[in-house]
N, C-alpha and C positions, 0 to 999 in steps of 0.2 A: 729960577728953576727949583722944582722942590723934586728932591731925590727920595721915594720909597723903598723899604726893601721889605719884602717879604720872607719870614724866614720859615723854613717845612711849604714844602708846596705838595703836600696833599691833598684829598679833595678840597677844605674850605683854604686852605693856601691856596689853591691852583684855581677855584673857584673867583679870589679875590684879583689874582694876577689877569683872568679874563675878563671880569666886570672891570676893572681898571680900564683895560683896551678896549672894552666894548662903549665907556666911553670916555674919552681920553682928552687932556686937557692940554694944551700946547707947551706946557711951561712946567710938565711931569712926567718925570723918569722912574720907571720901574725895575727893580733888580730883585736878585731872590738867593739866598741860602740855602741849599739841599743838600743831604749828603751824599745822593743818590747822581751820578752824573750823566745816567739818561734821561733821569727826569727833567734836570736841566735840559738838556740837549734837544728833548720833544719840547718845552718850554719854551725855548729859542728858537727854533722853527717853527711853531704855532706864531712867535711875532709878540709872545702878551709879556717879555721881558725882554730886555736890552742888554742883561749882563746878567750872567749867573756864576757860584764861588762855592764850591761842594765842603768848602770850609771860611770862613772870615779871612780875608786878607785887605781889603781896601772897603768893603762896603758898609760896613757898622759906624765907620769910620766918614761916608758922604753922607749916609741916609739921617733924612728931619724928619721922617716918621718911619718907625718900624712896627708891621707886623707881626708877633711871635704866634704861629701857627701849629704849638705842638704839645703834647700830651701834659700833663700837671707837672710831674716827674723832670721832665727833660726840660719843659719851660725854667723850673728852679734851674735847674743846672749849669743851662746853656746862659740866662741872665748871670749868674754865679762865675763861673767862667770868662765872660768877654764884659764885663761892668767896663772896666777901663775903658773898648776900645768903640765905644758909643760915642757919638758926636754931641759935642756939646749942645745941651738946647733944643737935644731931637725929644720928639713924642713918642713914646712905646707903650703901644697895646695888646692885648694876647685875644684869647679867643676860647678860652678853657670854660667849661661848663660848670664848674664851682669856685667860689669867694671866697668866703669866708675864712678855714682853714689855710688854704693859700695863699691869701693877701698876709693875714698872719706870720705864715711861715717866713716868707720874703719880705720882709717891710724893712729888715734889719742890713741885708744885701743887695738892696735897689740901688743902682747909681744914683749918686748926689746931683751927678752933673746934665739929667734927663728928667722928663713929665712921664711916669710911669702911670697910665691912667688903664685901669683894668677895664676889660667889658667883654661881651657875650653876644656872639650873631647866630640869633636861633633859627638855624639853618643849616641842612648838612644831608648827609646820604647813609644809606646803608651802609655802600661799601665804601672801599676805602682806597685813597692814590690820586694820582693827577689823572689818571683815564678815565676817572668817574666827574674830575671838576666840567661845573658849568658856571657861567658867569649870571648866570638866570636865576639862580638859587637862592637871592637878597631879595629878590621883587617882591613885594608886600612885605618881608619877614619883619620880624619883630630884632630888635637890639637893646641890647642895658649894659649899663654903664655906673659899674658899683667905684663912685672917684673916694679916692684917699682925701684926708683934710689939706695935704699938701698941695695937690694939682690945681693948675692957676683956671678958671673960670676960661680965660680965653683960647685954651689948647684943649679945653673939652668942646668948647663950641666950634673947632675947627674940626676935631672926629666927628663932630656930630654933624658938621656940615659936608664934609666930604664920604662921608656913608649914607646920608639922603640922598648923594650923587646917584651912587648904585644901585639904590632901588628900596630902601628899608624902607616899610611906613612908619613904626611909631619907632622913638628912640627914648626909653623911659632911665629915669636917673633912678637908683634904689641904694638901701645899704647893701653890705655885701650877705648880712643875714637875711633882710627878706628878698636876695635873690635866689641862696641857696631853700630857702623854704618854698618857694611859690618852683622850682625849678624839682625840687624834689617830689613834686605832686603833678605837675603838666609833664613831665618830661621823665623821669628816672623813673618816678613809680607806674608810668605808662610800659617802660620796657621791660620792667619787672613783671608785670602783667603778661605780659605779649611771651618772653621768655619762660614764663611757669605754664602758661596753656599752651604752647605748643611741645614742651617738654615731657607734661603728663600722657601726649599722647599714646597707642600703642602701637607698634608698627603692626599687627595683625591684621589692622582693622582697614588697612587700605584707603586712609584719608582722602590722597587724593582725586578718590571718585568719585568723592561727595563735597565736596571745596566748594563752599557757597562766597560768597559777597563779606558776612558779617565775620570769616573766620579766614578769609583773604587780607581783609583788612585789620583785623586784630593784631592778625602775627607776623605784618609787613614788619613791623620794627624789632620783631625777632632776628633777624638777620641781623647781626649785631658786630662792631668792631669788640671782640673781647677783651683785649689788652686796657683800650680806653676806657670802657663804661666798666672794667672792674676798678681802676685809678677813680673815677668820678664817683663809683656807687660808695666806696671805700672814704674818697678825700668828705662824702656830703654824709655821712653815717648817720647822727642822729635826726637831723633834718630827714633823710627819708625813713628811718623806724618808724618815724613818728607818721606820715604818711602812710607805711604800712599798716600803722595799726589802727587807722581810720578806717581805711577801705576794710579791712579786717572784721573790724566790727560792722559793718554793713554788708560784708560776704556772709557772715557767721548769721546774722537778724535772716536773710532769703531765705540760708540753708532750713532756720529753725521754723519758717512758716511754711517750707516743702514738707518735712519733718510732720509736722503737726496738722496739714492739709489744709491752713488758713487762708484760704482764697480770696479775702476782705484785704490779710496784710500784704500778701501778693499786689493786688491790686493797688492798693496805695502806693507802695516803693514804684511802681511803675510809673504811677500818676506825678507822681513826687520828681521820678528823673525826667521826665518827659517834660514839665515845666523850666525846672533847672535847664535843662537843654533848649529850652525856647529865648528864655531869659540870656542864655549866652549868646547865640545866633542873636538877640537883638541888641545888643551890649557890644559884641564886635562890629555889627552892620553901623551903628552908630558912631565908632570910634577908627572905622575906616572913612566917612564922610566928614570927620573933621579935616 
């Protein structure tokens, strides 16, 4: 029997505790950590855990793989906190959108007596709770898996075989630097994007009556958990300056050919992203057919 436990059953906690049950393996127990104890409770009634503990008392304790489902901050803390009462030889993974700095941070407070293998399920929702998990939110998604020089070869290929379960297609191994760099450009400086155009708006101007397609979809990830994506923008700082000042300088090159009325360099930036975007659509269509 292999005993999981999930700890934060939030959306990608609650997310995981339903793909789990969605498809379920004879010989796997799912339990879960919250400290919220209706969350529990709607948990236990949905059927997608077997046991829930609004604090550790027995389950750190069964469980061979643990999921830590919970902000940068509380992740140190709460590994910091229960190190001891981790079962020998269990696997622990988190789910935090930055590396780097906080593998760093922790490397010195990781239990001796577990495979602490860090990784990232690029997957998730606006809002935030277990009323928002679906267990559908893995299918196709992408996964990484930035391991320490410590974690044994055969308990990475067990995460990685047990999250194919659920639905991930690709599962890329990286350091934990070029996770938070490719992370700070697909992902953070998308939301920094989405966040500064919908901010500039004016309320005067009655947006909503003119809400097209390309400005619906821009500022869908505007809606934003603030607590978390200030801990991520903060834990990945110069990883995404450095993103910003990319785009920056290719915002600043448009502005200066509106500016100047160059309708030549107009046209090429357009040509230019229009290929780049083609080249991506054929780069993921090929690496979904692997």
């Amino acid at each position: 029997m292999t005993t999981i436990a999930i700890v934060g059953l939030g959306v990608v906690g609650g997310s995981f505790a339903k793909a789990l049950k969605q498809k379920p393996l004879s010989d796997e127990c799912v339990l879960a950590i919250d400290s919220d104890q209706e969350t529990l409770d709607k948990a236990l009634a949905d059927g997608v855990i077997e046991e829930g503990e609004s604090h550790n008392q027995t389950i750190l304790q069964r469980a061979d793989l643990v999921i830590i489902c919970l902000y940068p901050e509380a992740l140190k803390n709460f590994v910091q906190s229960h190190k001891s009462e981790f079962k020998k030889g269990a696997i622990l993974t988190d789910v935090t959108g930055v590396k780097g700095a906080l593998m760093a941070n922790m490397e010195k407070s990781l239990p001796k007596q577990v495979d602490f293998i860090f990784g990232h399920p690029m997957a998730g929702r606006e809002s935030k709770g277990y009323a928002y998990a679906d267990g559908a939110i893995f299918q196709g998604a992408n996964y990484v898996i930035t391991p320490r020089p410590e974690n044994q070869l055969a308990n990475i290929e067990k995460v990685k075989k047990r999250f194919e379960r659920l639905g991930f297609k690709r599962i890329s191994i990286v350091t934990p630097e070029k996770h938070d760099e490719m992370i700070a450009f697909t992902s953070q400086l998308c939301h920094a994007i989405a966040v500064s155009l919908i901010n500039s708006d004016h309320p005067e101007r009655e947006t909503a009556s003119f809400v097209g397609d390309s400005y619906r979809d821009l500022t869908r990830i505007a809606k934003i958990n603030a607590p978390l994506w200030t801990e991520l923008f903060l834990e990945n700082k110069e990883a995404l300056l450095n993103a910003m000042a990319d785009f920056e300088k290719q915002f600043v090159a448009m502005k200066h050919a509106l500016v100047t009325e160059n309708g030549c360099e107009l046209e090429e930036m357009f040509q230019e992203s229009t290929e780049r975007r083609q080249r991506l659509e054929e780069a993921d269509t090929k690496l979904n057919q692997l």
